[in-house]
N, CA and C atoms as a LAMMPS dump frame, in Angstrom:
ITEM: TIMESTEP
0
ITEM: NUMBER OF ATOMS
387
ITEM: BOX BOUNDS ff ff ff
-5.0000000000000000e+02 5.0000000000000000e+02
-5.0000000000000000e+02 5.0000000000000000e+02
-5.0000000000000000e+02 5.0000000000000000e+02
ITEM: ATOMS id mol type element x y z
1 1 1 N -377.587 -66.884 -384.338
2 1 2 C -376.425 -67.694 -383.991
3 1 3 C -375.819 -67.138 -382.698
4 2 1 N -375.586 -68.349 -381.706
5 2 2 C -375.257 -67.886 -380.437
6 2 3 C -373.669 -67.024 -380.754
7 3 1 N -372.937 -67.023 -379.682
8 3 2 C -370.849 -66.676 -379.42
9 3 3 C -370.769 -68.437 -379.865
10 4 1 N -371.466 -68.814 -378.736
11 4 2 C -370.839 -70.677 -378.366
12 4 3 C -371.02 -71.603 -380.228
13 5 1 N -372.098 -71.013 -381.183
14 5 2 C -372.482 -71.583 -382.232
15 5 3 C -371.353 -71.132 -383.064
16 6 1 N -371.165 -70.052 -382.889
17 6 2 C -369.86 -69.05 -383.954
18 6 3 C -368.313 -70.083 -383.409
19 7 1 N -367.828 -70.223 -381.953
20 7 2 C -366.918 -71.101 -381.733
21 7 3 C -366.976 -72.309 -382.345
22 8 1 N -368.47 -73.06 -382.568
23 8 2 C -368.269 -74.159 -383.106
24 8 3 C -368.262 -74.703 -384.266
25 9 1 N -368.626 -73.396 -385.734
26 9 2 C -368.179 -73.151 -386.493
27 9 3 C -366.894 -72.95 -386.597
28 10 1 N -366.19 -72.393 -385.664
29 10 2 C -364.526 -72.318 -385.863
30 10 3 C -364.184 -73.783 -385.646
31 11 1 N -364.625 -74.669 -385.158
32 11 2 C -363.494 -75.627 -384.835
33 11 3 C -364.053 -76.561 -385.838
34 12 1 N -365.328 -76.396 -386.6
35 12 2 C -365.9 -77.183 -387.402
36 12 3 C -365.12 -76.756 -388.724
37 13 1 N -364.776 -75.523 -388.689
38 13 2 C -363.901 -75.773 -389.984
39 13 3 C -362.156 -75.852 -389.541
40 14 1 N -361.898 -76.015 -388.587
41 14 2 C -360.534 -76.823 -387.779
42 14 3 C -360.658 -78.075 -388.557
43 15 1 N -361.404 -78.854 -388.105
44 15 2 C -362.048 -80.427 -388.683
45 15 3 C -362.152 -80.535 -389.935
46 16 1 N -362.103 -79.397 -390.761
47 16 2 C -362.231 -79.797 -391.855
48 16 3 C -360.897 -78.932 -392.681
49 17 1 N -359.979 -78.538 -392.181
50 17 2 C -358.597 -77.971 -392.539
51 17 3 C -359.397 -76.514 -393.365
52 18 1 N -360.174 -75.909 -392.954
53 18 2 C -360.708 -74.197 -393.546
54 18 3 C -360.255 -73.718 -393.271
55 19 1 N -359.307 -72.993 -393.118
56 19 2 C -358.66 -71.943 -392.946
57 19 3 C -359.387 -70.877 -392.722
58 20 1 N -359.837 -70.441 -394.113
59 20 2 C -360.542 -68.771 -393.994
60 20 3 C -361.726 -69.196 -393.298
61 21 1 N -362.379 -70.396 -393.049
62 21 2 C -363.738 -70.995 -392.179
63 21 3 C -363.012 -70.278 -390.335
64 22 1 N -361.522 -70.822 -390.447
65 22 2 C -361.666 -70.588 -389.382
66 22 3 C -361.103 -69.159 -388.705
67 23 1 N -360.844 -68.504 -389.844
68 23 2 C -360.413 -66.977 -389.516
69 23 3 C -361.426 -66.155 -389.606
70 24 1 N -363.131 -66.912 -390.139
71 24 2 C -363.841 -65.695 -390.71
72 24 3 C -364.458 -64.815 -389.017
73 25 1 N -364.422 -65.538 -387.575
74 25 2 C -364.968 -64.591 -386.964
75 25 3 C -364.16 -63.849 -386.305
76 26 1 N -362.582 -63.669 -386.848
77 26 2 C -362.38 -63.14 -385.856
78 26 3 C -362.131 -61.587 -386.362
79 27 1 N -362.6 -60.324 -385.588
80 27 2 C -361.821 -59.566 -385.558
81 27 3 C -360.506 -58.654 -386.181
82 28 1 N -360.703 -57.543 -387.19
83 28 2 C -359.654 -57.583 -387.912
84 28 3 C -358.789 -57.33 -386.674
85 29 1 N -358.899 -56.862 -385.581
86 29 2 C -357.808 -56.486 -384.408
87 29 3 C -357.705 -57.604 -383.182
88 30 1 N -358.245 -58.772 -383.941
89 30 2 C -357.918 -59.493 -382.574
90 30 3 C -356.776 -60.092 -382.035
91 31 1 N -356.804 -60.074 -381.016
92 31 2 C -355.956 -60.743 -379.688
93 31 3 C -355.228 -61.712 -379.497
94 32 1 N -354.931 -62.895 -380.371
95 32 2 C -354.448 -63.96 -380.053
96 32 3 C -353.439 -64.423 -379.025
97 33 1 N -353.868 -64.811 -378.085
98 33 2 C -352.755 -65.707 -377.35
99 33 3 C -352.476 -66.907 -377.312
100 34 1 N -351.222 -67.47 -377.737
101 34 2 C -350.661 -68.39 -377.212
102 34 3 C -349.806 -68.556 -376.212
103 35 1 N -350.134 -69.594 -375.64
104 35 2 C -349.508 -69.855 -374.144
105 35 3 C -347.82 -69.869 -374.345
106 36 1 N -347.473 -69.292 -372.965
107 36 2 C -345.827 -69.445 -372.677
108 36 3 C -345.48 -70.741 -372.406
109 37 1 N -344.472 -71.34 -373.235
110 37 2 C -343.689 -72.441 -373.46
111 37 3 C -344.222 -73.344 -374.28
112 38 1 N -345.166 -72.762 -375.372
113 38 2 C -346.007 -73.22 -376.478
114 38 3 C -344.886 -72.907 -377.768
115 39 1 N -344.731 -73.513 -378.895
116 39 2 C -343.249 -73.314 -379.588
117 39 3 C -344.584 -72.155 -380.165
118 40 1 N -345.112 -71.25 -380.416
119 40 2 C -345.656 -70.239 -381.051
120 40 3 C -346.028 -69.243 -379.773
121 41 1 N -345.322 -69.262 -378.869
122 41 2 C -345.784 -68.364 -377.901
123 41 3 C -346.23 -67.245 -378.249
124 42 1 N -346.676 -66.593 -377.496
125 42 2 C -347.206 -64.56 -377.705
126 42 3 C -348.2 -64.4 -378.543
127 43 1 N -348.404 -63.056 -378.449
128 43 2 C -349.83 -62.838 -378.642
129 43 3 C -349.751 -61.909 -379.873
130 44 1 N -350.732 -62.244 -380.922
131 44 2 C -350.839 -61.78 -382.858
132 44 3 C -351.307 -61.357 -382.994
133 45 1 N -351.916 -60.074 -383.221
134 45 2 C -352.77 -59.044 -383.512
135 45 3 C -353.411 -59.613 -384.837
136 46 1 N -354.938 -60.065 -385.342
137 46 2 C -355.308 -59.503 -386.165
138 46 3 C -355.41 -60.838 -387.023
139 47 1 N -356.32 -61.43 -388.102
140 47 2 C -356.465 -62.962 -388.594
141 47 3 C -354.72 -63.161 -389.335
142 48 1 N -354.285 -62.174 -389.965
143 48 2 C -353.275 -62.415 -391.002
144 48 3 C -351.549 -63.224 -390.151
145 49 1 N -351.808 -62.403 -388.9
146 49 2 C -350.932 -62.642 -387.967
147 49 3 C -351.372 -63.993 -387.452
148 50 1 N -352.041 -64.058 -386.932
149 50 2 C -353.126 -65.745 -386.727
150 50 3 C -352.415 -66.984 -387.848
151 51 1 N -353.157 -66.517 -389.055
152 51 2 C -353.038 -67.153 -389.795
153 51 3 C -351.253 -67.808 -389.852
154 52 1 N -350.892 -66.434 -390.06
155 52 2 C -349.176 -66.71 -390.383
156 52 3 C -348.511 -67.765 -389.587
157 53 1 N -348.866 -66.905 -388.295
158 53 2 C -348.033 -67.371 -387.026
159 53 3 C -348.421 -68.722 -385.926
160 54 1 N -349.534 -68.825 -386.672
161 54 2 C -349.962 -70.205 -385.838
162 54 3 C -350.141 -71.096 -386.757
163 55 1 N -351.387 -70.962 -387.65
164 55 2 C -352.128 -72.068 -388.125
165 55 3 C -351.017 -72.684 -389.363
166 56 1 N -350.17 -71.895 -389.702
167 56 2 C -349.619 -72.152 -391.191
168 56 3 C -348.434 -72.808 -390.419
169 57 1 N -347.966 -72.426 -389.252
170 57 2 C -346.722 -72.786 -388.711
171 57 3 C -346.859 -74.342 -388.491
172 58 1 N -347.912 -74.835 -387.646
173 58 2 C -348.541 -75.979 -387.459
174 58 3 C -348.285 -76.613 -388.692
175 59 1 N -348.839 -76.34 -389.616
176 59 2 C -349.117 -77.044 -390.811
177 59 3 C -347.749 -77.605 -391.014
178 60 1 N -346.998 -76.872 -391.147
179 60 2 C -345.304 -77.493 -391.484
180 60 3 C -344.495 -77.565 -390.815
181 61 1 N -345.042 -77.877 -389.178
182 61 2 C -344.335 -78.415 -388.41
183 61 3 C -344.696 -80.018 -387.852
184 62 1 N -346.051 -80.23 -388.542
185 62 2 C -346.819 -81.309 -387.396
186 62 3 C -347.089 -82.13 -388.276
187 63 1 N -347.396 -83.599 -388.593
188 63 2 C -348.691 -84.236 -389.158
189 63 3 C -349.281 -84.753 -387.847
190 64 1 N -350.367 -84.792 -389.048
191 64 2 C -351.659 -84.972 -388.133
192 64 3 C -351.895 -83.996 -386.643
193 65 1 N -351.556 -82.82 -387.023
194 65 2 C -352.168 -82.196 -385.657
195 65 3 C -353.123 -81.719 -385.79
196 66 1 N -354.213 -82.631 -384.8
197 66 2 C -355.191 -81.895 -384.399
198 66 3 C -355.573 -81.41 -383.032
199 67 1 N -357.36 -81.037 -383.057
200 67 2 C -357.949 -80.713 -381.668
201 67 3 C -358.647 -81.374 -381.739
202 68 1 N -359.229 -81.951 -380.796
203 68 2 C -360.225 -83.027 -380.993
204 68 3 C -361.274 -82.08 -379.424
205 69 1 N -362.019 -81.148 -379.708
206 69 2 C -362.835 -80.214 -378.5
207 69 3 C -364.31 -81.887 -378.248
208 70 1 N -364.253 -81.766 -376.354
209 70 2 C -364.896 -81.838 -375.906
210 70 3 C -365.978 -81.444 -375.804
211 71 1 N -365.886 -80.014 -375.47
212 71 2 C -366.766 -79.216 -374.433
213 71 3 C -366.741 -78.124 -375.265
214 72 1 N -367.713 -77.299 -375.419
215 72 2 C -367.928 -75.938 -375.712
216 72 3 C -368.558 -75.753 -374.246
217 73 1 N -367.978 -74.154 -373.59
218 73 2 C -369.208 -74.13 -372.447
219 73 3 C -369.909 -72.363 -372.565
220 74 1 N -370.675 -71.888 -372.823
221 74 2 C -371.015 -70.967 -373.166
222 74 3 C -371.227 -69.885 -371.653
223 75 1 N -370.608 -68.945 -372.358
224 75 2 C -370.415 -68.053 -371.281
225 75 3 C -371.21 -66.231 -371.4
226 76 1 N -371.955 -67.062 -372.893
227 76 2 C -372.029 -65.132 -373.688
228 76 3 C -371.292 -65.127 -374.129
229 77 1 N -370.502 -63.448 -373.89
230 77 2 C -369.532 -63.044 -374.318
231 77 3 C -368.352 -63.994 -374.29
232 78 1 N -368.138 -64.963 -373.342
233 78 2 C -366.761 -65.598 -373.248
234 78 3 C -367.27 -66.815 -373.451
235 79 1 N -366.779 -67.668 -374.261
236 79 2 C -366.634 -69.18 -375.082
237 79 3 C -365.807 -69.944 -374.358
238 80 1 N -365.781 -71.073 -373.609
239 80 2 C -364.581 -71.692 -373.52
240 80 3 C -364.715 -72.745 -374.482
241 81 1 N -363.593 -73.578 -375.177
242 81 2 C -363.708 -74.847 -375.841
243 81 3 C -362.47 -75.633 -374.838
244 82 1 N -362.741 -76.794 -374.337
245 82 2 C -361.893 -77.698 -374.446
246 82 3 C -361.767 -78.815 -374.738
247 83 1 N -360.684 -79.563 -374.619
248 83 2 C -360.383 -80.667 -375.54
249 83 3 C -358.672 -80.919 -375.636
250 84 1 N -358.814 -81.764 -376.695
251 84 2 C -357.045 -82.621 -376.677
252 84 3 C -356.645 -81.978 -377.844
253 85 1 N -355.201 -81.582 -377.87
254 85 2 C -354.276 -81.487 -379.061
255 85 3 C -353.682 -83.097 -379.334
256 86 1 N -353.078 -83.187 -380.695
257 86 2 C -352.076 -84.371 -380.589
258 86 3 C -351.594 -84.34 -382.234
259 87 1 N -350.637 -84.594 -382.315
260 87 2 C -349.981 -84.718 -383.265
261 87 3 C -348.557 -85.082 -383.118
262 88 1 N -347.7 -85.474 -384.131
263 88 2 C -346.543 -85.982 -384.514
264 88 3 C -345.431 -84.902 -385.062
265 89 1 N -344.673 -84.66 -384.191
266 89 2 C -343.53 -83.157 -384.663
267 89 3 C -343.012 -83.7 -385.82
268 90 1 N -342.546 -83.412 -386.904
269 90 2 C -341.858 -83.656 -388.37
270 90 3 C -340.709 -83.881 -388.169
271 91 1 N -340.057 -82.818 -387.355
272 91 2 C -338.29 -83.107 -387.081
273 91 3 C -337.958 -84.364 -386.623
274 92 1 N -338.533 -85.096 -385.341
275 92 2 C -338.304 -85.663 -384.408
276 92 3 C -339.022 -87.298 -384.417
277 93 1 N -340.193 -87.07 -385.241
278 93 2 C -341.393 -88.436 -385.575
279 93 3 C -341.812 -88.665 -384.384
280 94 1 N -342.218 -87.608 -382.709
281 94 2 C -342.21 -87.954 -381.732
282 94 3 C -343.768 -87.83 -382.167
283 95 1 N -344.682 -88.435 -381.453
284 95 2 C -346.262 -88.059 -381.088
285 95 3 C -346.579 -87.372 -379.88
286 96 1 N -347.459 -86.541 -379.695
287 96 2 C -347.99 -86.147 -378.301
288 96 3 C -349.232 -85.791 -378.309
289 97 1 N -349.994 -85.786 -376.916
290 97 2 C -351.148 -85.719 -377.093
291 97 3 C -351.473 -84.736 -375.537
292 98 1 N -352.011 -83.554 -375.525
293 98 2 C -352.304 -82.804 -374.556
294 98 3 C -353.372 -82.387 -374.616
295 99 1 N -354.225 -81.91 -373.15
296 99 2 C -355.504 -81.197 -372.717
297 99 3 C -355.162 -80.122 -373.057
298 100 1 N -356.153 -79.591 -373.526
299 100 2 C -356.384 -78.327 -373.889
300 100 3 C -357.544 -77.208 -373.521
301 101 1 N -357.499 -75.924 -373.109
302 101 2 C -358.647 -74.771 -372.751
303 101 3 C -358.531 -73.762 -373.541
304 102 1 N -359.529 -72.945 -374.569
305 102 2 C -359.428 -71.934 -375.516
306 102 3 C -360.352 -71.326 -374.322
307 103 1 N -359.798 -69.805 -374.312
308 103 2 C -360.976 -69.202 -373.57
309 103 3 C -361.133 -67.776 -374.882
310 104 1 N -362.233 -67.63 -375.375
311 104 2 C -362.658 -67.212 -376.651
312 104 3 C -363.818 -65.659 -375.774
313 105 1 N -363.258 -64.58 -375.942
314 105 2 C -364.215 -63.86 -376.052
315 105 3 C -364.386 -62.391 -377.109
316 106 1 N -365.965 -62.305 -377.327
317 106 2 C -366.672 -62.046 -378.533
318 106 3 C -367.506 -60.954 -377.936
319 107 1 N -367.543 -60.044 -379.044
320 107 2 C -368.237 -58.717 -379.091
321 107 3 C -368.864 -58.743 -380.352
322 108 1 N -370.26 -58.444 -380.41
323 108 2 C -370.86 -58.359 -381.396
324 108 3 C -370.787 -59.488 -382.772
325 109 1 N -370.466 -60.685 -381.918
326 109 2 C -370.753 -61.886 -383.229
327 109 3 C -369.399 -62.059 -383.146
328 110 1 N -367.894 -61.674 -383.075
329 110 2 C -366.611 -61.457 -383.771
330 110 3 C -365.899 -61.65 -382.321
331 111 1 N -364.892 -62.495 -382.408
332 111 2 C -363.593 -62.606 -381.489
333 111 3 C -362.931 -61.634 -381.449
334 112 1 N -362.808 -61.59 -380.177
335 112 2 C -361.664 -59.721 -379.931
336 112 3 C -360.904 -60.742 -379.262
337 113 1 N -360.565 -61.693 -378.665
338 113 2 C -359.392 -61.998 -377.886
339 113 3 C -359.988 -63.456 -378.091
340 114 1 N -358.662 -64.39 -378.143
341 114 2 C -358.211 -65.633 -377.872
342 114 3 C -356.963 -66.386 -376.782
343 115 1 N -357.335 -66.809 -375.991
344 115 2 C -356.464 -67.092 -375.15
345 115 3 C -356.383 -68.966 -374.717
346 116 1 N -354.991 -69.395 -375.224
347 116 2 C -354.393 -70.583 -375.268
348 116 3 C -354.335 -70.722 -373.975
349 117 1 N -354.635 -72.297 -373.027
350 117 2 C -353.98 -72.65 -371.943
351 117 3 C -353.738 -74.399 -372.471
352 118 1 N -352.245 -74.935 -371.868
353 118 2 C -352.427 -76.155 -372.355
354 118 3 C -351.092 -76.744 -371.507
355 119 1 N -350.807 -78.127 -371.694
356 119 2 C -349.836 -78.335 -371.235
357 119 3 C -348.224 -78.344 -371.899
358 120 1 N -348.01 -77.519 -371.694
359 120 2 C -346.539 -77.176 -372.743
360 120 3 C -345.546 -78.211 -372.612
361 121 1 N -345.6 -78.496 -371.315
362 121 2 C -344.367 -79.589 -371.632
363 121 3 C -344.918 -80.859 -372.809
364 122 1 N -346.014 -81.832 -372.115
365 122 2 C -346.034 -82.425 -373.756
366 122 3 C -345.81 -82.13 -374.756
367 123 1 N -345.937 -81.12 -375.698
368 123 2 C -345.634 -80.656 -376.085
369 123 3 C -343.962 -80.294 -376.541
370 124 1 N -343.83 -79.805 -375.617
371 124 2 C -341.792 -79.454 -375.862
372 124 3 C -341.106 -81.124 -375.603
373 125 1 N -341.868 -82.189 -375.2
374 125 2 C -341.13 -83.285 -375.326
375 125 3 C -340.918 -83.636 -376.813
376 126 1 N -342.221 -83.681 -377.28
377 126 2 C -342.358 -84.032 -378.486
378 126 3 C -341.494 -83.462 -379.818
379 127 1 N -340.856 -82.583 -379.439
380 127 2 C -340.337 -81.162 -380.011
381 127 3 C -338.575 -81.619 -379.855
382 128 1 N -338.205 -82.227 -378.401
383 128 2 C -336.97 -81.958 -378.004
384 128 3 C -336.177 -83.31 -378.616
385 129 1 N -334.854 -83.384 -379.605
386 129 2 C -333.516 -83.785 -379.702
387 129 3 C -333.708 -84.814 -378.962
């Protein structure tokens, strides 16, 4: 199994709401970043922090948010995925829909770092009063 096959197992169990599918490569010490002016900004050490601070947050902030990845582009060690976010904020019933770049890199089969780029303002519209 390639890095780029292991990414697409992660987003294949994205698609299918797995959770532990999609925490199983990473890293007990990995890296997570989310982008600045992303409502989960900064960066989570480690799946539990992941888990907590992103994926669960999503869950009960959004319906229907997903990723819908384009592109995997294989780099080796570094993965990019991109593709669209979109979903509907809960507070607000706003929808949004943004481009998205994961840049994913892997040591020995396992994610040591994740790094979010996207467009935040869609995002914070969807979000804002």
């Amino acid at each position: 199994m390639t890095n780029a096959d292991i990414i697409r197992a992660h987003y294949d169990a994205s698609d299918r709401g797995d959770v532990d599918g999609m925490l199983a490569p990473l890293r007990d010490d990995v890296r997570w970043t989310e982008a600045a002016g992303f409502p989960y900004a900064g960066t989570y050490v480690g799946p539990d922090a992941v888990a907590e601070n992103v994926f669960s947050r999503l869950q009960d902030d959004w319906d229907d948010y997903t990723l819908a990845v384009d592109e995997v582009v294989d780099g080796g060690d570094t993965v990019i995925g991109i593709g669209t976010y979109s979903g509907t904020y809960k507070r607000t019933g706003r929808f949004f829909a943004a481009r998205v770049a994961h840049v994913w890199r892997l040591e020995d089969g396992e994610v040591v770092a994740f790094e979010q780029f996207t467009d935040t303002e869609m995002v914070s519209r969807a979000i804002r009063d």
